[in-house]
C-alpha positions as CSV (number, residue, x, y, z in Angstrom):
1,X,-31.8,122.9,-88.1
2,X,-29.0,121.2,-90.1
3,X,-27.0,118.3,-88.6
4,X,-23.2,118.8,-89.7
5,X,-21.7,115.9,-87.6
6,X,-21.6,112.3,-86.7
7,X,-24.9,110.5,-85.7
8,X,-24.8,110.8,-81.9
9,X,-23.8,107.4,-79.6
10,X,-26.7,108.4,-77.7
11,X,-30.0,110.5,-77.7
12,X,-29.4,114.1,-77.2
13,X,-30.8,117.6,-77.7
14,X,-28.5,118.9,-79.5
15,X,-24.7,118.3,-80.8
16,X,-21.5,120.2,-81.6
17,X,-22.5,120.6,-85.4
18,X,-26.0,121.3,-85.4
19,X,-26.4,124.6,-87.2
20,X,-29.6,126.5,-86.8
21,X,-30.7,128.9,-90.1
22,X,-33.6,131.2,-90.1
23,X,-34.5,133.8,-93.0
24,X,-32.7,132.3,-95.5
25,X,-33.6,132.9,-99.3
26,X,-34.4,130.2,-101.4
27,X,-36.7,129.9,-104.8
28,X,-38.6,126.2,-104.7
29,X,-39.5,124.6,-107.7
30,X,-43.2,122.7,-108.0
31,X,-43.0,118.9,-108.0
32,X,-45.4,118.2,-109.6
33,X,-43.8,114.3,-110.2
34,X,-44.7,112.7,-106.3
35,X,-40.7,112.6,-105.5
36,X,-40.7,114.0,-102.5
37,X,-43.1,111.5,-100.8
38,X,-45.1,114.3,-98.8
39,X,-48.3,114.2,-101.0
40,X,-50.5,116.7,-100.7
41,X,-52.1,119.3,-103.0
42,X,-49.1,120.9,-104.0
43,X,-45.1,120.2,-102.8
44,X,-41.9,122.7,-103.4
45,X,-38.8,121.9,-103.1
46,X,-35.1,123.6,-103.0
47,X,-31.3,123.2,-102.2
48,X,-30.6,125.9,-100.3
49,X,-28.0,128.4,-101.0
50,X,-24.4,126.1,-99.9
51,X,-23.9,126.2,-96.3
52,X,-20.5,125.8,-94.5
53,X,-20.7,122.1,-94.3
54,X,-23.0,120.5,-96.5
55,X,-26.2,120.2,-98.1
56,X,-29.6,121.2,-97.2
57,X,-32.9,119.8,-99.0
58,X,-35.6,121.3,-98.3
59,X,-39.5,120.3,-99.4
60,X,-42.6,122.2,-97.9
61,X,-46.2,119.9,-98.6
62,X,-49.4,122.1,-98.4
63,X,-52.4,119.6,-97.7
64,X,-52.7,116.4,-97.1
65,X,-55.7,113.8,-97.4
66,X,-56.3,114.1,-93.5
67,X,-55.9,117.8,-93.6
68,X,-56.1,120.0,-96.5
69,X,-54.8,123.0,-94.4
70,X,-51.8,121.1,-92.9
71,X,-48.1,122.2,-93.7
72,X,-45.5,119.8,-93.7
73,X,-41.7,120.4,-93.9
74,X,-39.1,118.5,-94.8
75,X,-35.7,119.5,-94.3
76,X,-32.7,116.9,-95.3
77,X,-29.2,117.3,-94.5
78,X,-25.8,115.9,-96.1
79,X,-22.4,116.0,-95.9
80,X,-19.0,114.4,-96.5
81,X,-17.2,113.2,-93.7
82,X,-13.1,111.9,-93.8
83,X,-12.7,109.1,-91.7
84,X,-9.5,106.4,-91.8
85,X,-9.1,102.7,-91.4
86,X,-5.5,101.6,-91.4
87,X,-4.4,104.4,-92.3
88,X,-6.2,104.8,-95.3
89,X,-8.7,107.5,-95.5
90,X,-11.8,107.8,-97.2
91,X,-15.4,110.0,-97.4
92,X,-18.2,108.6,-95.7
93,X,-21.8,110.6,-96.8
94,X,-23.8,111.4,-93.1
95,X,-27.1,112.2,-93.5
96,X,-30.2,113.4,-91.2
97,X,-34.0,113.8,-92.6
98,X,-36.1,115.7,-89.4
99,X,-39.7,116.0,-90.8
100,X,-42.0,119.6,-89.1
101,X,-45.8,120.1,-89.0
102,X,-46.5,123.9,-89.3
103,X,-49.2,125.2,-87.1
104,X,-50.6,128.6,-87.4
105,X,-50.6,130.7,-84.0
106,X,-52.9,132.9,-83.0
């Protein structure tokens, strides 16, 4: 899920904005330098390919030191947003970070 609009007045499920991707393409590099702040025994991270909006981040954790088998991903989203005070406008940079644990079915 990637947020492309304002942060919400109040709680909701979803928002005009929120754009939903599935079997999307991507090559994630290693990072190996402990950026990412997952942990874990190995981490990947990738921009995805430029979506009508914004800017997806995506990192994917494998392991962690309470679960070596856990899967953790994080997927960030950015964008620019005009806004105007006095009839002056400007960019303001909106972003969301939602954090998933992956569980395998059976």
């Amino acid at each position: 899920m990637a947020h492309f609009h304002d942060h919400p007045a109040d709680n909701a499920d979803s928002c005009d904005g929120d754009t939903v991707f599935s079997d999307v393409r991507f090559t994630a590099t290693l990072d190996g330098s402990g950026t990412s702040g997952l942990g874990g025994d190995a981490v990947f991270v990738t921009t995805l390919p430029e979506m009508a909006g914004g800017t997806v981040d995506v990192s994917l954790g494998f392991g962690t030191s309470d679960d070596p088998g856990a899967v953790v991903a994080v997927v960030e989203t950015s964008y620019q947003h005009e806004e105007s005070f006095l009839f002056v406008r400007y960019d303001t940079s909106i972003g969301y970070k939602d954090t998933y644990v992956l569980q395998r079915t059976q």
